[in-house]
C-alpha positions in Angstrom: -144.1 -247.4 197.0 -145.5 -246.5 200.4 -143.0 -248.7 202.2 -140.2 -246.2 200.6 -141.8 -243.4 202.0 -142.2 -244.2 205.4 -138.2 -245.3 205.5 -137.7 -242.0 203.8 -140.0 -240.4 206.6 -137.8 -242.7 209.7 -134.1 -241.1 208.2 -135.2 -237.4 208.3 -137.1 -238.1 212.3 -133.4 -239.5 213.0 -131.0 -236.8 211.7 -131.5 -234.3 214.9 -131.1 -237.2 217.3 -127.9 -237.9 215.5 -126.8 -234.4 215.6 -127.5 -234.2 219.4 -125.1 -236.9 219.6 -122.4 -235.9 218.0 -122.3 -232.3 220.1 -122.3 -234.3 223.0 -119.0 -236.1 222.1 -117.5 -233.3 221.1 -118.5 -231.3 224.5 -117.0 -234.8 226.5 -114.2 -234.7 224.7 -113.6 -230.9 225.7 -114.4 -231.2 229.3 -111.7 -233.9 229.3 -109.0 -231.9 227.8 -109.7 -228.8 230.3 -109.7 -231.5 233.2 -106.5 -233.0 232.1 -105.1 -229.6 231.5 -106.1 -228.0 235.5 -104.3 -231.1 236.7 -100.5 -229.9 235.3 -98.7 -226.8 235.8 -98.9 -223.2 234.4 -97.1 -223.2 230.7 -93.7 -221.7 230.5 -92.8 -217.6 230.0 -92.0 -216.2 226.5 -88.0 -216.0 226.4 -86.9 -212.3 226.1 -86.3 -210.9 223.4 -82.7 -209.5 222.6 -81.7 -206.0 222.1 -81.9 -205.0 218.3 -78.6 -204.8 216.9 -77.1 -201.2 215.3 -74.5 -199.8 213.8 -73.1 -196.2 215.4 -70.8 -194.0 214.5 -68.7 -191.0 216.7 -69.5 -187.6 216.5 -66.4 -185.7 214.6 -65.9 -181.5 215.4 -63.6 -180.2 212.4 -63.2 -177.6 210.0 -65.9 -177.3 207.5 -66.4 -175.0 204.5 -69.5 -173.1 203.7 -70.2 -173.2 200.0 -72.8 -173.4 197.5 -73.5 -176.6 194.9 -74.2 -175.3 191.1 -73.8 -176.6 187.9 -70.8 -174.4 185.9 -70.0 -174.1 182.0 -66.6 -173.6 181.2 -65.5 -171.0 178.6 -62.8 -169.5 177.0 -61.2 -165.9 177.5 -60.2 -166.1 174.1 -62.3 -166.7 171.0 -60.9 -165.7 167.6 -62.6 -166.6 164.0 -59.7 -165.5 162.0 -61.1 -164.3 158.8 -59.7 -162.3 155.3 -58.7 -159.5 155.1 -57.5 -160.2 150.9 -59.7 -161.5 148.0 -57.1 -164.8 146.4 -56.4 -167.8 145.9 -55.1 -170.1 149.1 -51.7 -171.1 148.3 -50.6 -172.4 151.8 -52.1 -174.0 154.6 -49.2 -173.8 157.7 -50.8 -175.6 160.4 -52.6 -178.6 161.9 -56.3 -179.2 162.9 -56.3 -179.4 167.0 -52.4 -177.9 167.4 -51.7 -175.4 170.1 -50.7 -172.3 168.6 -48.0 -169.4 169.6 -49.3 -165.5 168.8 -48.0 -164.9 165.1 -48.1 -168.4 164.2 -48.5 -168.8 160.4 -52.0 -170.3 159.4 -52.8 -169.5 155.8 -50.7 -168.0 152.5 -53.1 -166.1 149.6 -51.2 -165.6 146.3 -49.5 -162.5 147.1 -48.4 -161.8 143.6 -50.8 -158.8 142.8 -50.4 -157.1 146.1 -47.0 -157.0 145.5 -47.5 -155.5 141.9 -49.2 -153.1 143.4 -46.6 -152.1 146.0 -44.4 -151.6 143.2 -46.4 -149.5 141.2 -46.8 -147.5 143.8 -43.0 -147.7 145.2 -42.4 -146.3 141.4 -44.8 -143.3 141.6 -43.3 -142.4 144.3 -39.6 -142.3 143.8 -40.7 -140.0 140.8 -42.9 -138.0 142.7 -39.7 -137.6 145.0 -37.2 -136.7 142.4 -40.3 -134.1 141.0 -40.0 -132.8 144.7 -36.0 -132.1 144.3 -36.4 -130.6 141.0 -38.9 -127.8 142.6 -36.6 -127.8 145.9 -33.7 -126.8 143.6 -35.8 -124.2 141.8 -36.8 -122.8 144.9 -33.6 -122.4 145.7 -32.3 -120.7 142.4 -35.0 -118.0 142.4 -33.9 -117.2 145.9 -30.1 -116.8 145.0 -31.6 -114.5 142.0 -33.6 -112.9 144.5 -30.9 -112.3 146.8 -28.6 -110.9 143.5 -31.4 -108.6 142.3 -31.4 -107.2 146.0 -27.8 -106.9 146.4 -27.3 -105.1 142.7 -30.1 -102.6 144.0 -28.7 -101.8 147.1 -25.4 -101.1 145.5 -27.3 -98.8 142.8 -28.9 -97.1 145.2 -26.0 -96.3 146.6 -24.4 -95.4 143.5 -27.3 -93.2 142.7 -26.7 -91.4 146.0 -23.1 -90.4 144.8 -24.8 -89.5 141.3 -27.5 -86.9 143.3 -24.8 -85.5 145.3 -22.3 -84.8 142.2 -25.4 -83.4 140.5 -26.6 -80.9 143.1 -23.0 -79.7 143.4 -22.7 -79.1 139.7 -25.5 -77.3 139.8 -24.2 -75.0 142.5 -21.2 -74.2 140.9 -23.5 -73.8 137.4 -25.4 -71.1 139.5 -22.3 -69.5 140.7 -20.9 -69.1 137.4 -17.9 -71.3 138.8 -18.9 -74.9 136.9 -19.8 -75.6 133.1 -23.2 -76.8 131.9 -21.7 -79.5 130.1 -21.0 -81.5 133.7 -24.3 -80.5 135.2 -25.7 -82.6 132.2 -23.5 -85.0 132.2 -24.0 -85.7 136.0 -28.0 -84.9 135.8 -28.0 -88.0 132.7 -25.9 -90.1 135.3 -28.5 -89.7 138.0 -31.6 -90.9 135.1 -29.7 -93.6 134.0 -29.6 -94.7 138.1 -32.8 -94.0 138.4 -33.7 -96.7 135.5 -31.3 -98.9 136.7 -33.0 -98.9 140.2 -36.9 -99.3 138.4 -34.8 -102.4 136.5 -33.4 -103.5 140.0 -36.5 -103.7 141.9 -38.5 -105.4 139.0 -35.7 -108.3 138.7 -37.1 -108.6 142.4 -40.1 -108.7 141.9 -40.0 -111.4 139.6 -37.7 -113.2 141.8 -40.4 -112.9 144.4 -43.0 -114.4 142.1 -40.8 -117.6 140.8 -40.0 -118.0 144.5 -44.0 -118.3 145.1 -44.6 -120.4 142.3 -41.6 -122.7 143.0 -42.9 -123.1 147.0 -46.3 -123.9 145.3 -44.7 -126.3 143.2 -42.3 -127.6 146.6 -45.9 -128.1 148.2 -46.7 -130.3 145.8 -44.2 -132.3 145.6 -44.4 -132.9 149.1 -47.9 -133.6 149.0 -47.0 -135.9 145.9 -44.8 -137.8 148.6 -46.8 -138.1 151.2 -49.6 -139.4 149.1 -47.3 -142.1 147.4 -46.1 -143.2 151.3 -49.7 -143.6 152.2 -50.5 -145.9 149.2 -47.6 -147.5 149.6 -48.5 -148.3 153.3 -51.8 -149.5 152.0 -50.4 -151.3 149.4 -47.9 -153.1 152.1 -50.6 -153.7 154.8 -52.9 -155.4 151.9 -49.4 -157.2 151.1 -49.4 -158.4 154.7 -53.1 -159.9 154.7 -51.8 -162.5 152.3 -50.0 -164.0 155.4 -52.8 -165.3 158.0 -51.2 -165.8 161.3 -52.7 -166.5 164.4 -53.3 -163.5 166.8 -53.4 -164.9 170.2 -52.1 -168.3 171.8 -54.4 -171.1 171.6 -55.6 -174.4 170.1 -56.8 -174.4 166.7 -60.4 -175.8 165.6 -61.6 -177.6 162.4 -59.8 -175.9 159.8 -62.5 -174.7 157.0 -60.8 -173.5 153.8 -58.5 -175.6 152.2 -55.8 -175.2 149.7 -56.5 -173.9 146.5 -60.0 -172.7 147.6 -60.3 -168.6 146.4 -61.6 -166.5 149.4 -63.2 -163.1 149.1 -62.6 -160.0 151.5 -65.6 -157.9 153.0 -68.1 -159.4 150.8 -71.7 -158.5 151.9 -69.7 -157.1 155.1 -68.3 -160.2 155.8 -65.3 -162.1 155.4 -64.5 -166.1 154.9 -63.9 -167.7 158.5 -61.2 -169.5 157.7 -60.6 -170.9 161.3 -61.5 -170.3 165.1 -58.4 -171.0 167.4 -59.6 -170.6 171.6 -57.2 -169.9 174.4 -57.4 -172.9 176.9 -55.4 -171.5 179.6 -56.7 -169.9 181.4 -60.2 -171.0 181.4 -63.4 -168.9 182.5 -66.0 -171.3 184.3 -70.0 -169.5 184.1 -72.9 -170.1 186.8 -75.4 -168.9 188.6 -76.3 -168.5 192.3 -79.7 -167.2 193.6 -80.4 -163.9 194.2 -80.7 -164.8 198.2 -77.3 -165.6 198.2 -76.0 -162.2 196.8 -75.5 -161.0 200.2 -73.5 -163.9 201.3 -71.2 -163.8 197.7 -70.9 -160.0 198.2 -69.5 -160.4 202.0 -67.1 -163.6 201.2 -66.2 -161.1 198.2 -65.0 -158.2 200.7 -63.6 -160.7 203.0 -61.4 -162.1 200.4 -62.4 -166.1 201.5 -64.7 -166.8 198.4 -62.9 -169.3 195.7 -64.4 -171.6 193.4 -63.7 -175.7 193.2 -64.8 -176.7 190.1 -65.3 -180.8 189.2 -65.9 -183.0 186.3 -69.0 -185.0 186.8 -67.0 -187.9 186.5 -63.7 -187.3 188.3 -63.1 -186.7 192.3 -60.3 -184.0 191.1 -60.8 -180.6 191.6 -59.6 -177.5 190.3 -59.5 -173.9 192.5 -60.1 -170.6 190.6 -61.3 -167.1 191.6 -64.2 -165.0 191.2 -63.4 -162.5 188.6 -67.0 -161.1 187.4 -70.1 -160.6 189.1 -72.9 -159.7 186.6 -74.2 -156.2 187.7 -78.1 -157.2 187.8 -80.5 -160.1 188.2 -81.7 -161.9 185.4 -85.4 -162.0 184.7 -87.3 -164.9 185.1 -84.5 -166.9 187.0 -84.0 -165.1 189.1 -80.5 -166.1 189.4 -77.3 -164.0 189.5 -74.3 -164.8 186.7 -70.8 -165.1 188.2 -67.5 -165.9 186.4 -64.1 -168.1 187.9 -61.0 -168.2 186.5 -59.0 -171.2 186.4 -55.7 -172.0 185.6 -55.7 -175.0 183.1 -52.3 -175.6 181.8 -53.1 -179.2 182.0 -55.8 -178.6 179.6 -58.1 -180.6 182.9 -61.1 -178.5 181.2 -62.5 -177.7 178.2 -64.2 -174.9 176.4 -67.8 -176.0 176.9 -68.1 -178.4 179.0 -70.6 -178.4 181.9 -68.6 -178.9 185.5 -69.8 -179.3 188.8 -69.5 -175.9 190.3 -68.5 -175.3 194.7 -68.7 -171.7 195.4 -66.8 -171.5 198.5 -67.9 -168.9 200.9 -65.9 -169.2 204.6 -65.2 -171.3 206.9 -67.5 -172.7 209.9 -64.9 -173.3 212.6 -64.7 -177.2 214.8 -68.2 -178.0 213.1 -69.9 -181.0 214.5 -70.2 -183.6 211.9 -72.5 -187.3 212.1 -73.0 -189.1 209.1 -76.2 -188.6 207.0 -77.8 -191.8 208.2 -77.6 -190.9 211.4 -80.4 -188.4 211.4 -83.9 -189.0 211.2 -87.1 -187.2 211.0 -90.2 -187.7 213.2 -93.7 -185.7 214.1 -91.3 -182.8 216.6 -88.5 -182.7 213.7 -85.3 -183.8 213.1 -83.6 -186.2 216.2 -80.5 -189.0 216.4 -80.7 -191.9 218.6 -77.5 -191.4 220.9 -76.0 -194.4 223.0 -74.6 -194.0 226.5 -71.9 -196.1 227.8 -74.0 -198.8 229.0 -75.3 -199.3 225.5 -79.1 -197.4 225.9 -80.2 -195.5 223.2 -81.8 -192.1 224.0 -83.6 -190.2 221.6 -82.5 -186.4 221.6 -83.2 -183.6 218.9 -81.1 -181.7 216.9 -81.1 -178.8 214.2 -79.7 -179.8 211.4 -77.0 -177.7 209.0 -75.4 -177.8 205.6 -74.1 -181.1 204.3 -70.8 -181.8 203.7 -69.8 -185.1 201.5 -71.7 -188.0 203.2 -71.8 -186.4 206.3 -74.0 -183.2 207.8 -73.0 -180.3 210.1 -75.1 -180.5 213.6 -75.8 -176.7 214.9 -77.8 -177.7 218.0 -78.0 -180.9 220.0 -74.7 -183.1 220.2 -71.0 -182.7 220.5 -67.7 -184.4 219.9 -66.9 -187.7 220.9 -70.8 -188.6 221.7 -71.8 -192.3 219.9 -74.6 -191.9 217.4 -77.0 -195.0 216.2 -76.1 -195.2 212.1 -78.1 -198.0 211.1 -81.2 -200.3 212.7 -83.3 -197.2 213.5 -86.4 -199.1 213.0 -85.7 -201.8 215.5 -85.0 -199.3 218.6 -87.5 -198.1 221.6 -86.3 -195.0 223.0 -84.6 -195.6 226.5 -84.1 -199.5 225.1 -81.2 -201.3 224.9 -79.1 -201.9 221.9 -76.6 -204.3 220.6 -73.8 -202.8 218.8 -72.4 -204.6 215.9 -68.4 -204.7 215.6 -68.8 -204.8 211.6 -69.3 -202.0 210.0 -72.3 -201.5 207.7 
């Protein structure tokens, strides 16, 4: 047992000289390396590094229009839910769901059967009340030919009864002078009576005349009013006729058709009519959006300078269509504070339809030989917005520029380059102002 401690105690006495040996190898070995090494020559340079390779592009200087991006909904001039005007029974159905319709067109038949009772009815009444109307007219004109008799017997009495006066004062002259008989002053005083009742029967004839005249012009009036009130129903009669034959009232396409045959619709029930279908004109076609209120200057000025159109776009297609502002809503709205404005398109084609959103260009003018760079080609650091530029000897300098509107892929330069200048596209990253570059012959 004590023998194992004491070789236990030699080991750990032994460790530190052991260490001490080791380091010293280690330091030997070092001092050899470093000896070896100050006896050969310096190591070799780092080879250069080569100039980052880019892809540029060449600053363009064309026409470019000013416009504003919005989102449009098309809609149509035209909207008409052709309802009844008649209470019956559908007995015809003259078109197709979807078909393009001419004004007049024929869409639905109601049973017409009991409108045109009716206008017979009526057609009767009044070819009496017409014949009633002669009758009176005929009357009328008897009593006046009586009239006219009665007045012509009385002037011819009175006329008479002047002779009969004058023969009566003369007999009685001749009575006073002793130099006529009493028998003719009698006879020619009775003469002048019996004119004298003659006359009173004369003008009373007349005045009876005068009074069947009056009741036969009351009885002319009504005839006539008789007339005119049978004419009137009949028009009614005939226009409630027509309402059984639906047509269409403007050119258009025709929607889902709602009543079918045999169904029984009912006229200005509850104020309302049946909607039997809803036919939209397609061309042309109005196209709704909105611009911000800040741009109501701009709208207003292309407006009076006669260069503001509209290109509208499907989402999905590159074609466009060209219209004209036709409507410029006459305040703000609240909340958006947006403004509404209205194109109008042709669309013969039928390119657009009724509802559907499109992408909306309002153009405003034209900025004249604009200087266009691709969109990559701009960047943006700490001082703003700046394009690396290469010079002929293939150095890229860094220079600033002010930026403008954009214009497809590519973006209008106001300030800082000009046409035909070479601008750095892609491999920003890589480039040291002042530094070379390496420009690649493919394009990106």
């Amino acid at each position: 047992m004590g023998a194992r401690n004491e070789r236990r105690r030699l080991r750990r006495s032994a460790q530190p000289f052991r260490r001490f040996v080791a380091w010293g190898l280690l330091a030997g070995l070092g001092f050899s390396m470093l000896a070896s090494c100050g006896k050969n020559d310096a190591p070799p340079a780092m080879p250069a590094m080569p100039p980052p390779q880019v892809t540029v592009g060449t600053v363009e200087s064309r026409d470019v229009p000013i416009y504003i991006d919005e989102i449009g909904k098309c809609a149509s001039p035209e909207i008409v839910s052709v309802q009844t005007q008649a209470t019956g029974k559908i007995v015809g159905v003259h078109f197709t769901e979807g078909a393009d319709l001419k004004p007049g067109a024929d869409l639905y038949t109601i049973d017409p059967a009991p409108f045109q009772a009716a206008v017979d009815q009526i057609t009767a009444d009044m070819e009496l009340n017409t014949a009633m109307l002669k009758q009176s007219r005929a009357m009328l004109e008897q009593y006046k030919a009586e009239l006219g008799q009665a007045q012509a017997a009385l002037a011819e009495q009175k006329t008479r009864q002047g002779l009969y006066l004058s023969e009566r004062d003369r007999a009685k002259s001749l009575l006073a002078e002793n130099a006529g008989s009493k028998q003719d002053f009698e006879a020619k005083d009775m003469a002048v009576n019996a004119g004298d009742s003659q006359i009173k029967s004369a003008e009373a004839t007349i005045e009876r005349a005068k009074a069947q005249i009056n009741q036969a012009n009351a009885a002319v009036e009504m005839g006539l009013a008789r007339v005119k009130s049978s004419e009137a129903a009949k028009k009614v009669a005939e226009i409630n006729l027509g309402y059984t034959h639906i047509k269409s009232p403007i050119e258009g396409r025709a929607g889902q058709r709602l009543v079918d045959l045999g169904n029984v619709v009912v006229a200005n029930q509850n104020n309302t009519s049946t909607t039997l279908v809803t036919i939209q004109r397609m061309d042309p076609l109005y196209v709704d959006f909105t611009v911000p209120e800040k741009e109501l200057g701009r709208v207003r000025a292309s407006m009076e300078a006669k260069t503001l159109k509209v290109e509208a776009r499907l989402p999905e297609s590159p074609e466009a269509r060209y219209g004209d502002v036709v409507f410029i809503d006459n305040s703000v709205q609240e909340g958006t504070g947006t403004l509404k404005l209205r194109a109008k398109m042709d669309n013969a084609d039928r390119y657009l339809w009724p509802g559907q959103f499109v992408k909306v260009r309002l153009l405003l003018g034209t900025i004249k030989n604009a200087t266009l760079v691709p969109s990559t080609a701009t960047q943006i650091g700490q001082d703003g917005t700046f394009v690396f530029v290469v010079t002929a000897d293939e150095t890229a300098k860094m220079r600033p520029v002010k930026v403008g509107q954009k214009f497809g892929d590519q973006v209008v330069i106001t300030d800082g380059l000009k046409a035909g200048e070479t601008v750095v596209l892609s491999g920003q990253l890589k480039l040291i102002p002042d530094g070379k570059v390496a420009v690649a012959k493919d394009k990106p």
